[in-house]
C-alpha positions as CSV (number, residue, x, y, z in Angstrom):
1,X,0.0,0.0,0.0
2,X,3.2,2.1,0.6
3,X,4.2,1.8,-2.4
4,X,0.9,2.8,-3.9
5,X,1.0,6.3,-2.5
6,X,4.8,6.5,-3.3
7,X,3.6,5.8,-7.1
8,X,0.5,8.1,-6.9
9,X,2.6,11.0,-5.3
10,X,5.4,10.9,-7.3
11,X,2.8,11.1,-10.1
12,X,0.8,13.9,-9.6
13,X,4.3,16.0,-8.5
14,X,5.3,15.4,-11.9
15,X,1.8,16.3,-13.3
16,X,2.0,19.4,-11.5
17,X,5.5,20.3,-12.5
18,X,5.1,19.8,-16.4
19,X,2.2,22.5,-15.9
20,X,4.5,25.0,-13.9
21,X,6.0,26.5,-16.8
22,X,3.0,27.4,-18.5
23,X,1.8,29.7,-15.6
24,X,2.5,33.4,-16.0
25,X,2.6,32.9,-19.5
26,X,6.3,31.4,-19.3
27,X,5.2,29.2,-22.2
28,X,5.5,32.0,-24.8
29,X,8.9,33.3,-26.8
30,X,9.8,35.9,-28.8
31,X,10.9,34.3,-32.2
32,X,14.4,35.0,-33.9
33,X,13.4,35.5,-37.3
34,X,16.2,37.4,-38.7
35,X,17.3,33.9,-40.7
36,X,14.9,34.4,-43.1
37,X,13.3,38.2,-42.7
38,X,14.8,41.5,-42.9
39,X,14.0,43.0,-39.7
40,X,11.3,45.8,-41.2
41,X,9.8,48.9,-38.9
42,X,6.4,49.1,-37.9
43,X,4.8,51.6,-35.3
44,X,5.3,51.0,-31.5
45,X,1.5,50.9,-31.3
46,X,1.1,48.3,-34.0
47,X,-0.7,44.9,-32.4
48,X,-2.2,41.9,-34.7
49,X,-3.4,39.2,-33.0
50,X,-4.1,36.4,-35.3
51,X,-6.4,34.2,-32.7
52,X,-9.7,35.3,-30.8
53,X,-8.9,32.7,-28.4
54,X,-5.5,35.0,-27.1
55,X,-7.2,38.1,-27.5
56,X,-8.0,38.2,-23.5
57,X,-4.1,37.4,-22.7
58,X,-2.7,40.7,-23.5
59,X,-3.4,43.1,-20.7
60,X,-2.1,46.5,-19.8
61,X,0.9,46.6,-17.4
62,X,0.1,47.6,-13.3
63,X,2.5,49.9,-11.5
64,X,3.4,46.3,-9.2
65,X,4.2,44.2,-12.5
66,X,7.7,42.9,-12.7
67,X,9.1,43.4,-16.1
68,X,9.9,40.3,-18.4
69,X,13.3,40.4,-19.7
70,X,12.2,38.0,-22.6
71,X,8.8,39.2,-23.9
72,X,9.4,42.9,-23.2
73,X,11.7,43.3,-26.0
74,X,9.4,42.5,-28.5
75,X,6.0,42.9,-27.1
76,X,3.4,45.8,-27.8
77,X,5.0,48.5,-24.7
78,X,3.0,48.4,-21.5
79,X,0.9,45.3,-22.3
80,X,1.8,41.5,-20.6
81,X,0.8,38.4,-21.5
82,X,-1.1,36.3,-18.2
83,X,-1.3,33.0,-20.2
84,X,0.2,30.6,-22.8
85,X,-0.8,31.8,-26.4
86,X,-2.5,29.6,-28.7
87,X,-1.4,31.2,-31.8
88,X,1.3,34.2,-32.8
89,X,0.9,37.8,-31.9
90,X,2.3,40.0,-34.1
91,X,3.7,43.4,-32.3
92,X,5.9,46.5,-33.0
93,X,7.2,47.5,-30.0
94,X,10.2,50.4,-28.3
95,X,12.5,49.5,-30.9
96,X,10.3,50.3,-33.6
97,X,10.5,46.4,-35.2
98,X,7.9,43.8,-35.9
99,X,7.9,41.3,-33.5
100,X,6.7,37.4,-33.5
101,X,5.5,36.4,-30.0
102,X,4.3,32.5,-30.3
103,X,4.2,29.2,-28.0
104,X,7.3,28.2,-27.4
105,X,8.9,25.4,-29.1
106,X,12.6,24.4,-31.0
107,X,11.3,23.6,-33.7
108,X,12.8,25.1,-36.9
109,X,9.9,24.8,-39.0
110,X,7.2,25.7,-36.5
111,X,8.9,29.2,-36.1
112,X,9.4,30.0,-39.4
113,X,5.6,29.2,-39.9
114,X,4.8,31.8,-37.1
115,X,7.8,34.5,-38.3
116,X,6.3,33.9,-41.9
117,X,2.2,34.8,-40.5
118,X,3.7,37.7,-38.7
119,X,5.5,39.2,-41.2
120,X,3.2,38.7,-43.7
121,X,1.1,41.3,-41.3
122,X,3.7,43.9,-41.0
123,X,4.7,44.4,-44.5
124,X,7.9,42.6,-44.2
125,X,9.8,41.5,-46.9
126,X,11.5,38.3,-47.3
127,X,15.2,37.9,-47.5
128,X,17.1,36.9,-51.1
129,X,13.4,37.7,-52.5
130,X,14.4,41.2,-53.9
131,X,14.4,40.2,-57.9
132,X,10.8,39.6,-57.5
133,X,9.1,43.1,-57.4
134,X,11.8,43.7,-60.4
135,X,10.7,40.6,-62.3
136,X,7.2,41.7,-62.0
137,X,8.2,45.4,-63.0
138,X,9.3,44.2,-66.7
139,X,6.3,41.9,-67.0
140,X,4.0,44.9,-66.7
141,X,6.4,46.5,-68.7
142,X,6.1,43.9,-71.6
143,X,2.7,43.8,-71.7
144,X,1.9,47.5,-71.8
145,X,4.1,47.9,-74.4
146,X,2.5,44.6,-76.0
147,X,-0.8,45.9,-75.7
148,X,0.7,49.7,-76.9
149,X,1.9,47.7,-80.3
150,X,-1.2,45.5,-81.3
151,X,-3.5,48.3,-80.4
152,X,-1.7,51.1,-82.7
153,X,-0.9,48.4,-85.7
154,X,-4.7,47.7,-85.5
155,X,-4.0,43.9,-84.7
156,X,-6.8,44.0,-82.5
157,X,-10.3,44.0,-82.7
């Protein structure tokens, strides 16, 4: 019977402990996505967030909040976050840089996913992707001037 209660103990400690990290919203990160983005300038005041269900987690600051060296860099300034996001926030904070605030995780692939959504809201553009605005440029180009020739010439109808 001892050994029961050891078992069921040591259980629910460990059930309690893989929970800890999530409280205070410890279980968010701000992303590094200067891999793949330019870092691009947004307004201090500019806020997306891309799920309903974290729209109640971002709260104004109180005078007795203790700052978060991790999320205050990047998140909107004199907002905190009280739980574990479901999605990605997207947010322009002191520096005057779009920001990726997510779940946490290691994955590679996951945080380009949330980096890619964020940007994609701030207007960011993505890196060793500059020939495409040109490439699109001289298409338009070509088929004005197309459309200039076969309209003058009478070619069509």
């Amino acid at each position: 019977m001892d050994v029961l209660r050891m078992v069921f103990c040591i259980y629910w400690t460990c059930a309690f402990l893989n929970l800890c990290p999530n409280v205070n919203a410890n279980g968010n990160q701000c992303m590094e996505c200067k891999k793949k983005y330019k870092p691009c300038k947004v307004t201090h005041k500019f806020l997306k967030i891309l799920s309903k269900a974290d729209q109640g987690k971002l709260v104004p600051k109180t005078a007795n909040d203790t700052a978060n060296q991790h999320l205050d860099k990047c998140l909107h300034p004199g907002y905190k976050l009280t739980d574990t996001l479901n999605f990605t926030i997207c947010s322009g904070s002191s520096d005057g840089m779009c920001h990726t605030i997510a779940p946490k995780t290691s994955d590679e692939y996951v945080i380009s996913l949330y980096c890619k959504r964020c940007f994609r809201h701030c207007d960011c553009p993505e890196l060793n992707k500059g020939n495409a605005l040109r490439e699109e440029a001289i298409i338009v180009t070509l088929c004005l001037a197309a459309y200039y020739f076969l309209r003058n010439y009478n070619l069509l109808a």
